[in-house]
C-alpha positions in Angstrom: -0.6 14.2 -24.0 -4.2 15.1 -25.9 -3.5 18.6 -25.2 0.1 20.1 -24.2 2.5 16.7 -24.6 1.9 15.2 -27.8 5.3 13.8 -27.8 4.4 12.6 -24.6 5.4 8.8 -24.1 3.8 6.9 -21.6 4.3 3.2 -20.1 2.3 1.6 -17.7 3.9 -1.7 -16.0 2.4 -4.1 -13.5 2.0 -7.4 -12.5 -1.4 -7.8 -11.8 -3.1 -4.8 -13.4 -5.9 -5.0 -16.0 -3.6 -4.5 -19.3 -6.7 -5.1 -21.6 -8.0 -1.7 -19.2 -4.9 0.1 -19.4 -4.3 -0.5 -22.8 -7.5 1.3 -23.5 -6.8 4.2 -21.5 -3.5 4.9 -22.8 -4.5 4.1 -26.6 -7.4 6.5 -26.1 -8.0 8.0 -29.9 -6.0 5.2 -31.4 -6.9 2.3 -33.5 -6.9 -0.9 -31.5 -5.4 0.6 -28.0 -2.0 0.7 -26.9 0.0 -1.9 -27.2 1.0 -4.9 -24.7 4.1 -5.8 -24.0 4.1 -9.7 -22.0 7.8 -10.6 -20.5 7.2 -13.6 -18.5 11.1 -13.7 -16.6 12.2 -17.0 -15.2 9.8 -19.0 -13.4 9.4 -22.8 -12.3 6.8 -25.0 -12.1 4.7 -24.6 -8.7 2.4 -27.1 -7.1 -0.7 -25.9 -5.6 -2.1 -27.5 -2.5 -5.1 -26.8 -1.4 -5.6 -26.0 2.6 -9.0 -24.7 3.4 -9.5 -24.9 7.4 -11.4 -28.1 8.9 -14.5 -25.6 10.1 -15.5 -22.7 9.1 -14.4 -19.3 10.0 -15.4 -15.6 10.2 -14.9 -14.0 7.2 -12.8 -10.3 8.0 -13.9 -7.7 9.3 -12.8 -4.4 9.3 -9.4 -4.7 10.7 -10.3 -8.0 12.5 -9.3 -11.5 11.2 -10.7 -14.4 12.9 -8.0 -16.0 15.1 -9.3 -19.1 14.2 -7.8 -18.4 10.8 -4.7 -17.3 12.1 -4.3 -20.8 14.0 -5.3 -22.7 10.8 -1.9 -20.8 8.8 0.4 -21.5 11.7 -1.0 -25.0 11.6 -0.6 -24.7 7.4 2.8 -23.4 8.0 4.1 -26.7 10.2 2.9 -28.8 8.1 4.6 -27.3 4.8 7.7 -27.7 6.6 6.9 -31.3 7.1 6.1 -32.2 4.1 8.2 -30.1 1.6 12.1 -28.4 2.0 13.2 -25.2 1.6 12.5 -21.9 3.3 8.4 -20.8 3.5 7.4 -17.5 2.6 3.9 -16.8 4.4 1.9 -14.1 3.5 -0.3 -12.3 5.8 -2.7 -9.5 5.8 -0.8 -7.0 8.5 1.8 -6.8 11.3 -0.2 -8.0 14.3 -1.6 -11.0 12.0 2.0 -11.6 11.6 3.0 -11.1 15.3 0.1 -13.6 16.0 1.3 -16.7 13.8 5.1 -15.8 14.9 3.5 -16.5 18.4 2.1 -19.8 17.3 5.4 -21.1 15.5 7.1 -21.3 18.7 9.3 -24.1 18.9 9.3 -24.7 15.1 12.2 -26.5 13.8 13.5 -23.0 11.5 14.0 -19.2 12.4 10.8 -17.2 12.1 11.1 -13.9 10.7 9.1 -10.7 10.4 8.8 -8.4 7.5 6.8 -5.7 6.6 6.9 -1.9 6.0 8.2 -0.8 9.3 10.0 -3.9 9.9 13.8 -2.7 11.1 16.8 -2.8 7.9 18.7 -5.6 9.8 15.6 -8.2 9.6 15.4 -7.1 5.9 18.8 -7.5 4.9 18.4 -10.9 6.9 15.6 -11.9 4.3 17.4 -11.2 1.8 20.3 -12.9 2.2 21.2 -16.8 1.9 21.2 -18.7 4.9 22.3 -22.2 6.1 19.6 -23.0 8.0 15.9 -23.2 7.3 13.6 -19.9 7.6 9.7 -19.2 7.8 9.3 -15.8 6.8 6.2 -14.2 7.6 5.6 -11.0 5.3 2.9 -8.4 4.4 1.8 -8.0 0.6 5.2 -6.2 0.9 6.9 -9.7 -0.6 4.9 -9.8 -3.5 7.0 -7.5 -5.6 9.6 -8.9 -7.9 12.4 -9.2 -5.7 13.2 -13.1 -5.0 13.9 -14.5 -1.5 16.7 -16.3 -1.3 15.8 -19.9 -0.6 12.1 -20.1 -0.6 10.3 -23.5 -2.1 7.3 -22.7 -0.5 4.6 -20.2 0.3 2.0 -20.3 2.4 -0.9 -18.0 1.3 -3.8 -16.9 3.6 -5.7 -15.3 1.2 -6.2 -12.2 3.1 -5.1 -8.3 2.1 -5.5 -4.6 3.2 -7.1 -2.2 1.6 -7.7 1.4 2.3 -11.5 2.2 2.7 -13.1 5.9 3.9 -15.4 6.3 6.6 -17.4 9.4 4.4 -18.8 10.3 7.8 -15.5 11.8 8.9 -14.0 11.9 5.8 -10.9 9.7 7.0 -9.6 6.7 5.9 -8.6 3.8 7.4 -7.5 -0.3 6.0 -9.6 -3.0 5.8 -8.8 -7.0 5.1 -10.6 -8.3 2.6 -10.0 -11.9 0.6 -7.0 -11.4 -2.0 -7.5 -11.2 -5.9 -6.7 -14.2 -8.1 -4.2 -11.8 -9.7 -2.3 -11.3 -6.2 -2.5 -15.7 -5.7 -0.7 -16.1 -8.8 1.8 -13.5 -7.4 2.0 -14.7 -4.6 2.6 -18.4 -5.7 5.4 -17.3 -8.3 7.1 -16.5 -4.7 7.8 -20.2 -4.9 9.4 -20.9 -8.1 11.8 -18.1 -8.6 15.0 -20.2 -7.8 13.7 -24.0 -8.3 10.1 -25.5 -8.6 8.0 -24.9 -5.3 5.0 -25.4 -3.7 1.9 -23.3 -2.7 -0.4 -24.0 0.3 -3.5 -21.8 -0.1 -5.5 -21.5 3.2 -8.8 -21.8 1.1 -10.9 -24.6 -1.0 -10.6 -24.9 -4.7 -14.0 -23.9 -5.4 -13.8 -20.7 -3.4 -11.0 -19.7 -5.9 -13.3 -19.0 -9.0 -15.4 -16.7 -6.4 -12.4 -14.4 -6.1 -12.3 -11.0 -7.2 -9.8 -10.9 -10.7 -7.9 -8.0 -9.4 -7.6 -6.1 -6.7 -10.1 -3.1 -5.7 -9.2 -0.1 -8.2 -7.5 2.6 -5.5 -10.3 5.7 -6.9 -13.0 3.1 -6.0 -12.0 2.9 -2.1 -9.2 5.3 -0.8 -9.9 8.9 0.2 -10.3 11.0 -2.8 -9.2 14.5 -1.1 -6.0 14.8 -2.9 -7.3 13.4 -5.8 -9.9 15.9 -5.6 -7.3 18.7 -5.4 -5.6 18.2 -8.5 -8.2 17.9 -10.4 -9.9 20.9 -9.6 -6.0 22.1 -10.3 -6.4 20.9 -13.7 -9.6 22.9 -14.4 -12.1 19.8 -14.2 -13.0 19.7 -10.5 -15.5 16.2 -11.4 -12.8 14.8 -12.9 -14.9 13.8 -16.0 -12.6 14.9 -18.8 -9.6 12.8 -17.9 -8.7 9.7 -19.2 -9.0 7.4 -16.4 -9.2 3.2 -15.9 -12.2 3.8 -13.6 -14.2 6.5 -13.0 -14.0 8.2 -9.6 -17.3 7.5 -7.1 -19.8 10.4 -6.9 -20.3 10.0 -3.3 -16.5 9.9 -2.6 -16.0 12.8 -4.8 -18.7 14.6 -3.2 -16.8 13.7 0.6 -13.3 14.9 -0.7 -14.9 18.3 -2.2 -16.5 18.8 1.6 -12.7 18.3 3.0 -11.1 20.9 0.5 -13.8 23.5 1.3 -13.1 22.9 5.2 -9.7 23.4 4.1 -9.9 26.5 2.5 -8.2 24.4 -0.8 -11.4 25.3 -3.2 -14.4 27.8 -3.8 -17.7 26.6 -3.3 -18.0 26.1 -7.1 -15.2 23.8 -6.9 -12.6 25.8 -8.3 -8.9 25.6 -6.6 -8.2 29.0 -4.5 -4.9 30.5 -4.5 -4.0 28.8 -1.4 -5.3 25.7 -2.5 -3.2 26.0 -5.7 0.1 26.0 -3.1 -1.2 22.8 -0.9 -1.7 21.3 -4.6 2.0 21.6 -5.0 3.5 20.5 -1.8 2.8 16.7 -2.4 1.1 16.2 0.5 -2.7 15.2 1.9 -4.9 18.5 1.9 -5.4 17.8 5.5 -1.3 17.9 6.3 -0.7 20.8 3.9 -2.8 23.2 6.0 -1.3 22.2 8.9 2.1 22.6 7.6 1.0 26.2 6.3 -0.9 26.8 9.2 1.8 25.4 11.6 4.5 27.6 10.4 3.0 30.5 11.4 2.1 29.0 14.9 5.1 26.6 15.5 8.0 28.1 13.1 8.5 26.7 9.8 11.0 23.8 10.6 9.0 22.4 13.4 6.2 22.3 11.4 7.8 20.4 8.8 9.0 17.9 10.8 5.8 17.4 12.7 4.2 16.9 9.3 6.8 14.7 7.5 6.4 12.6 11.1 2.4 12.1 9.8 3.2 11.8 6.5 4.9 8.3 6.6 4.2 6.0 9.5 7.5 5.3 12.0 9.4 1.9 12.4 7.5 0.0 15.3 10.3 0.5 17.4 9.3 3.9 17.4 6.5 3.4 19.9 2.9 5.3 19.3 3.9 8.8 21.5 4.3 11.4 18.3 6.7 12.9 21.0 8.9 10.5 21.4 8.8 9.4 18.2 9.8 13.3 16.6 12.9 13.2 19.1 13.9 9.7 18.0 13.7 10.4 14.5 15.7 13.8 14.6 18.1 11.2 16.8 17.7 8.6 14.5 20.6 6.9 11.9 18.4 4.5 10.2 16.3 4.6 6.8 13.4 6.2 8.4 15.3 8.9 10.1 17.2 9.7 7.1 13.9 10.0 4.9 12.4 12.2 7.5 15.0 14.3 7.5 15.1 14.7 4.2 11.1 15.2 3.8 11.3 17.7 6.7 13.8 20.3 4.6 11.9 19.6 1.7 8.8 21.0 3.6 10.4 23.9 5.1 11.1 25.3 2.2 7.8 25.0 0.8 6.3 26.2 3.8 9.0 29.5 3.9 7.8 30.4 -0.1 5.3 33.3 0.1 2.1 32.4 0.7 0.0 34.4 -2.1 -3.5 34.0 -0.5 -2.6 35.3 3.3 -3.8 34.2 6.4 -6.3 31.2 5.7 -9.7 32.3 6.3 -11.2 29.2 8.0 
């Protein structure tokens, strides 16, 4: 916008960002920042209950949650529906934190149900709709978006998230659970009071609350920067220290994702995109999976390589199974969502990977 778009109007909308950050960013030049624009929507009052656990237990780790603290929500869960009506929304860090309470809630006088990214488009439709009978749905961060769940009066909060994190060592990246930002709680609570005032059981103590982070982890602070990385050096500033950014980008993540693009063949050694790293720029993928896709088309044919690719590039259903075999022949079998966004992904691909490569053969 500074230098090719003046005209250039840009809108950032969230609803747990850091407006008085963004407002900077975007006003950059300006007197006073950009402005704010507040539109609170309909929303009723929501009791808070607080429900730390009776003893203490593990903080996360890694991947891992204590199953002591899985226990306590099922046991949060129950008693919700004991004390309060209408359908609970429980939110949980991840599908087999999920699959564990759902375990636990056996015999529980409402249908349990499970939604998350890869759950299948009948349970979500099911969410979605009214019922006549009572419901405990157990859901990912993937509920906290606007979208109101027919019948809910109550959430259950665990206070637990994912959040990508890079091992630098081998410059991949994986998720971690980590406590959930005040900003995601009040989300998460407004869950309750979309349709009529509710209730929100938080799995923690009250004065654990104030210890909380305000938002959540900026993504350039903790996710793998090799992409990042990519278009950057694209745009002629390979440190990223001329853009207009809410946080800077780490050195030391930088420094990683540079490492990957040179073992790519995606930059120079000074940093400075090659001609084949100006084509992986554009095919809107990981470095990593756009030289395979380039790479595979000349082993593997163009469209097998795109599928294969647009397979990594999005993880399956669950019902897929883990075999990537097995789960390519599903998907190119497949009439659901996920199969029809593959497919769709796949010809994209192919067509990158059939333009003319301008650098040749890849030298590493």
């Amino acid at each position: 916008r500074e230098n090719l778009r003046p005209e250039l109007r840009l809108l950032a909308a969230s609803a747990t960002t850091d407006a008085a950050g963004w407002s900077r960013v975007l006003g950059r030049g300006g007197p006073g920042g950009a402005p704010v624009v507040e539109a609170a929507g309909i929303s009723y009052p929501v009791e808070t209950v607080w429900a730390p656990p009776a003893r203490p237990v593990r903080p996360p780790h890694g991947m891992r949650v204590d199953p002591a603290q899985l226990t306590h929500v099922a046991s949060v869960v129950r008693r919700a529906l004991a004390e309060r009506s209408g359908d609970v929304l429980c939110f949980l860090p991840g599908v087999g934190e999920i699959a564990r309470v759902a375990g636990q809630l056996a015999g529980a006088d409402a249908e349990v149900l499970q939604i998350h990214g890869r759950a299948p488009a009948a349970v979500q439709d099911a969410v979605l709709s009214p019922a006549g009978h009572r419901r405990v749905i157990l859901s990912t961060a993937v509920a906290e978006s606007s979208l109101t769940v027919p019948g809910v009066r109550i959430v259950v909060d665990s206070g637990l998230a994912r959040e990508p994190r890079v091992d630098h060592a081998r410059g991949l990246g994986a998720l971690a659970t980590v406590r959930a930002s005040r900003a995601a709680g009040r989300q998460r609570a407004g869950r309750a009071g979309r349709e009529a005032p509710g209730t929100v059981y938080r799995c923690w103590a009250e004065a654990e609350d104030g210890r909380l982070p305000a938002f959540p982890s900026p993504e350039i602070r903790i996710a793998d920067l090799a992409q990042f990385a990519l278009q950057a050096a694209c745009w002629g500033d390979p440190d990223a220290a001329g853009l207009a950014l809410l946080d800077p980008p780490p050195a030391g993540a930088m420094a990683a994702a540079r490492e990957v693009l040179l073992a790519v063949g995606a930059v120079t050694t000074a940093g400075r995109p090659t001609q084949r790293g100006l084509r992986m720029a554009r095919l809107g993928l990981h470095p990593r999976l756009a030289r395979a896709l380039l790479d595979g088309s000349a082993a593997l044919g163009p469209r097998r390589a795109a599928e294969l690719v647009a397979l990594l590039s999005e993880e399956p259903p669950r019902e897929y199974g883990d075999d990537l075999a097995a789960a390519w022949r599903r998907a190119r079998a497949g009439g659901d969502g996920y199969a029809s966004r593959w497919r769709a992904e796949s010809r994209r691909l192919e067509r990158a990977a059939t333009e003319r490569d301008p650098a040749g053969p890849s030298p590493t």
